[in-house]
C-alpha positions in Angstrom: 43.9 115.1 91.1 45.6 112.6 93.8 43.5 109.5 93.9 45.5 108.1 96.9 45.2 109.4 100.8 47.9 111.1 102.1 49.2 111.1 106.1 50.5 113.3 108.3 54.9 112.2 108.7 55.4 112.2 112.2 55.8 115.9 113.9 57.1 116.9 110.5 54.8 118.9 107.9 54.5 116.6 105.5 51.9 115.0 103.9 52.7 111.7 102.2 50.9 109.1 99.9 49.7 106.0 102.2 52.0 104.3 98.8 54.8 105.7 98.0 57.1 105.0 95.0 60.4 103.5 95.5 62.9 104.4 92.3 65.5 101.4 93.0 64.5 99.6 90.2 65.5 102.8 88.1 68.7 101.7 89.0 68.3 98.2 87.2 68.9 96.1 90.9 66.5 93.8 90.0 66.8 93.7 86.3 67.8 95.4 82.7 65.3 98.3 82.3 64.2 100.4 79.2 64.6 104.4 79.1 61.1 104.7 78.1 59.3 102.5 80.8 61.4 104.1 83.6 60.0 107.2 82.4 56.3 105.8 82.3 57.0 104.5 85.8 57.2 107.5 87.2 54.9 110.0 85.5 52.3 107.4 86.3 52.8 107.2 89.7 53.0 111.1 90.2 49.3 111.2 88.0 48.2 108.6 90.6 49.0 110.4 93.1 52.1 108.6 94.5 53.9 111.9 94.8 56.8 111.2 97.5 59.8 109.1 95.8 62.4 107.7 97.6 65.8 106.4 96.3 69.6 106.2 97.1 72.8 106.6 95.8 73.2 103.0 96.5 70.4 102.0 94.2 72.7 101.6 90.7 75.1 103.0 92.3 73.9 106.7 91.1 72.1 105.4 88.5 68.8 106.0 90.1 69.1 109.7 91.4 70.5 110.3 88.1 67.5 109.2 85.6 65.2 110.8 88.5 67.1 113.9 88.1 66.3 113.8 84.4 62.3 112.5 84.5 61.7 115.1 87.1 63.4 117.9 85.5 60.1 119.8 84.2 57.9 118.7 86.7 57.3 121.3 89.3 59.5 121.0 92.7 56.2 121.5 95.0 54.1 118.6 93.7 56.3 115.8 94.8 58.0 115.0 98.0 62.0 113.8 97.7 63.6 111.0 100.0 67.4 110.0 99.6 70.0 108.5 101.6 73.6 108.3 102.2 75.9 106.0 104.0 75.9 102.7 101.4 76.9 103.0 98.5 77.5 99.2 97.5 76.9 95.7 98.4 80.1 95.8 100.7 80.8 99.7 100.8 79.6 102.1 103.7 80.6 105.2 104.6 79.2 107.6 107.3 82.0 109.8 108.7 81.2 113.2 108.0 83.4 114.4 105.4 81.2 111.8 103.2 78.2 113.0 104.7 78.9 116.6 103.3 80.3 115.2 100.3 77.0 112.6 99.5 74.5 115.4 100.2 75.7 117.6 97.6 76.3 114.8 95.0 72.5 113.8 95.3 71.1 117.1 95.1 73.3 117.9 91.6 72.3 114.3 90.5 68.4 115.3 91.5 68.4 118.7 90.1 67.2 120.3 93.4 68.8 122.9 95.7 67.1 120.4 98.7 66.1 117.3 99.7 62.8 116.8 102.1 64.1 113.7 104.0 67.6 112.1 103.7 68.4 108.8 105.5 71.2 107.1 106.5 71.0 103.9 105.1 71.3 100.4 106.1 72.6 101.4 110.0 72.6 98.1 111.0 76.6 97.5 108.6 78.4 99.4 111.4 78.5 100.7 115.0 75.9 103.1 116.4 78.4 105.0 118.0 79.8 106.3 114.6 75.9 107.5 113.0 75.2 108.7 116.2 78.2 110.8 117.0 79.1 111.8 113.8 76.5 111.0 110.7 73.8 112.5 112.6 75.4 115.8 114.0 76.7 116.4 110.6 73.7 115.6 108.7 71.8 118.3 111.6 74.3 121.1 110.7 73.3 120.4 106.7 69.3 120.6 107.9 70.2 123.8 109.2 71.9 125.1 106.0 68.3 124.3 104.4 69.9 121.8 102.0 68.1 118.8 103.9 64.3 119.5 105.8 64.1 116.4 107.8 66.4 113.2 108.8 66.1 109.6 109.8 67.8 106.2 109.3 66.5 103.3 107.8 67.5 99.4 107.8 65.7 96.1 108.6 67.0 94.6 112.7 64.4 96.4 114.5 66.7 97.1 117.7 68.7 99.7 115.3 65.6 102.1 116.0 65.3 101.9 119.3 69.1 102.3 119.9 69.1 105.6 117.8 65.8 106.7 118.9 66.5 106.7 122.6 70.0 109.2 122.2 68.8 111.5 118.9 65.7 113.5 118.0 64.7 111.6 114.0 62.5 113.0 112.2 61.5 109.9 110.2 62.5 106.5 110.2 61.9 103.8 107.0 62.0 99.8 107.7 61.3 97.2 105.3 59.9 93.9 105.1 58.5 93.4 108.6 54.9 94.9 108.1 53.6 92.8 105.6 51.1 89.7 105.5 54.2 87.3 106.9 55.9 89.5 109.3 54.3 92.0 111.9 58.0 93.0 113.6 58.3 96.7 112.9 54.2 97.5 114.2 54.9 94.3 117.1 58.2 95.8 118.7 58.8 99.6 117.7 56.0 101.3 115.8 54.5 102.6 119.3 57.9 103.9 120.7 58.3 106.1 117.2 54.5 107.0 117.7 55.1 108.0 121.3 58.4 110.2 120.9 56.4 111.2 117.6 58.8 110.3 114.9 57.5 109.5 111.6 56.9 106.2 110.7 58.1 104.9 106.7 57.1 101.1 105.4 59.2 99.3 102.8 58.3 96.4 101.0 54.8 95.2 101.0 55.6 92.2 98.8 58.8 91.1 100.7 61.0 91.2 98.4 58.7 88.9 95.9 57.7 86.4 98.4 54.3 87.9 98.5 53.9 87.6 95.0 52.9 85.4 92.4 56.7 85.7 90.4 59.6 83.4 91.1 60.9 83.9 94.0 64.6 85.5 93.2 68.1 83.5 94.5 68.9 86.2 96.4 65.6 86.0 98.7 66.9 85.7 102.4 63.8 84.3 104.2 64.3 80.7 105.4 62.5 78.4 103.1 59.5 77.5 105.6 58.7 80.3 105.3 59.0 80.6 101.1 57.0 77.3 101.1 54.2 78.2 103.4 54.3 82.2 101.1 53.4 80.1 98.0 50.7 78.0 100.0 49.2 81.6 100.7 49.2 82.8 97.2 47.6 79.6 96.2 45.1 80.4 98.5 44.1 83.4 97.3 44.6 82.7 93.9 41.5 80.0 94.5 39.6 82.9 96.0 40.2 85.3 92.7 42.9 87.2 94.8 46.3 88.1 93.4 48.1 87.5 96.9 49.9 90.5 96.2 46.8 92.8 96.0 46.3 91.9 99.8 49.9 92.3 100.9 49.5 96.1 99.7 46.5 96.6 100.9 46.8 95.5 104.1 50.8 97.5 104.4 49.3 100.6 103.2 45.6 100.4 105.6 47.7 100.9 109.3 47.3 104.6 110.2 50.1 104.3 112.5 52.2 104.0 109.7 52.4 107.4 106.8 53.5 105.9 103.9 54.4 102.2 102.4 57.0 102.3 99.7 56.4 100.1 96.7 59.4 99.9 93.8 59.0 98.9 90.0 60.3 100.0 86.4 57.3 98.7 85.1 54.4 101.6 84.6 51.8 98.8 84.1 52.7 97.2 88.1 52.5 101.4 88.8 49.1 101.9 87.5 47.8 98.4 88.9 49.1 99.6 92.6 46.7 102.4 92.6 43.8 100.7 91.3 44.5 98.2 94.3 44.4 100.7 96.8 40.8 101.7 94.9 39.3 98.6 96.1 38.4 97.3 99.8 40.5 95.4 101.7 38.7 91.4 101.7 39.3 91.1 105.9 37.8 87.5 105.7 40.3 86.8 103.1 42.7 88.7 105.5 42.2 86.7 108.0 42.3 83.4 106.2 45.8 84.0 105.0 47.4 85.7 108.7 46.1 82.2 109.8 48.0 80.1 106.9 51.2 82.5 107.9 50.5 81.5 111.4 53.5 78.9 111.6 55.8 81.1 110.3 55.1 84.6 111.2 57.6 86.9 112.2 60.2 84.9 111.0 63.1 86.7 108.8 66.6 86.6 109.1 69.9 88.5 110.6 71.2 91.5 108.4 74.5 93.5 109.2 76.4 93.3 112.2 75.1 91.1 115.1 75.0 93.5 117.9 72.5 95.5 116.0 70.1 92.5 115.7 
């Protein structure tokens, strides 16, 4: 029995988890990871009722659709809803003409073990020119919906003007952003959650910990965020450490609480973060603590940082 709420995506008809569970740490991005506690990871967010997963062929470069291929093989195709993407496949490599489109489609589905995929995404948009996803990634990836291979479509990326310049010329589905509705940065709800709301396209959350910053672990080298705003993060967690908060247990709790917004995608290889998630999402969201920390972000909110090229910032 799911333990977690599930939303309405958009006009599609899907309902999804308010958390989600992101497999890129299946494809050991962040760090070396055991067969056995990928495994765990995701049988116990399935029993917890985090039953849409989303991953990439980017995310270990395969390695992640691959091991979700194999964990998922005996468990039934209806229980769980299946997110992938195509159009980066490393740190440096994109590729969205159409032949790849075809090509990256099939490739996931035989890595997957499925004959479809419920929502595909063309990833990271904001690495090349709109003109190429919308006059040739999205038309192609339309005539694979209509083979049955794909149900529903969308991009993802982080600039929030990527949405609105796809948005306004072609009919998503979906989209997914990351990092910009959290604690520190309100962005994605601030400047284009009510124009996907109004032209009804469903609306995906990625990263309620920000990449670690909203977290009590080191902060990795390859965090972006300017370091204002990493000094006044660890102020916050201090905060709420005094106040018997892990800081993190507010960051996903307040992502996942927005009804505008279906689901909030949360990634770990570690089944014991997993089972912790849902146990969060149990408990009530402290809005006096809430509010104590939005004030402590106060000097730094919405700040984040350029990603891909700069017209799409």
């Amino acid at each position: 029995m799911s333990t977690i709420p599930h939303r309405r995506l958009g006009k599609t008809d899907l309902e999804v988890p308010i958390l989600s569970y992101g497999a890129s740490s299946l494809g050991q991005e962040f760090r070396m990871i055991r067969l056995e506690e990928a495994f765990e990871s995701v049988r116990v967010a399935l029993d917890t009722g985090l039953d849409f997963i989303d991953t990439s062929p980017f995310y270990g470069r395969g390695m992640s659709e691959v091991l979700l291929g194999i964990i998922l093989r005996d468990v039934p195709r209806s229980s769980y809803t299946l997110c992938s993407k195509l159009g980066r496949y490393d740190l440096e490599k994109f590729d969205f003409s159409a032949k790849r489109v075809i090509e990256s489609v099939d490739v996931s589905l035989h890595r997957l073990g499925t004959d479809h995929l419920d929502i595909v995404l063309c990833h990271d948009i904001e690495f090349v020119p709109k003109e190429i996803i919308l006059n040739e990634t999205l038309p192609t990836l339309q005539k694979i919906k209509e083979q049955g291979k794909v149900r529903y479509l969308g991009i993802s990326g982080y600039p929030q003007k990527i949405f609105h310049n796809i948005c306004s010329e072609f009919p998503l589905d979906c989209v997914l952003n990351y990092n910009q509705y959290t604690l520190q940065n309100r962005r994605f709800l601030d400047e284009t959650i009510p124009m996907l709301i109004e032209k009804g396209v469903g609306v995906m959350n990625a990263g309620p910990f920000s990449a670690r910053l909203l977290t009590n672990a080191p902060l990795p080298e390859w965090l972006k965020e300017p370091e204002e705003v990493k000094a006044v993060a660890r102020k916050a967690a201090k905060h709420c450490e005094q106040k018997g908060v892990d800081i993190a247990q507010l960051a996903l709790q307040f992502s996942c609480v927005h009804p505008d917004i279906s689901t909030t995608i949360a990634g770990s290889a570690n089944p014991k973060n997993v089972r912790k998630w849902g146990e969060w999402l149990q408990k009530p969201l402290d809005e006096e603590l809430l509010a104590e920390v939005t004030e402590i972000f106060q000097p730094v909110m919405n700040l984040g940082h350029q990603e891909g090229l700069p017209e799409n910032n």
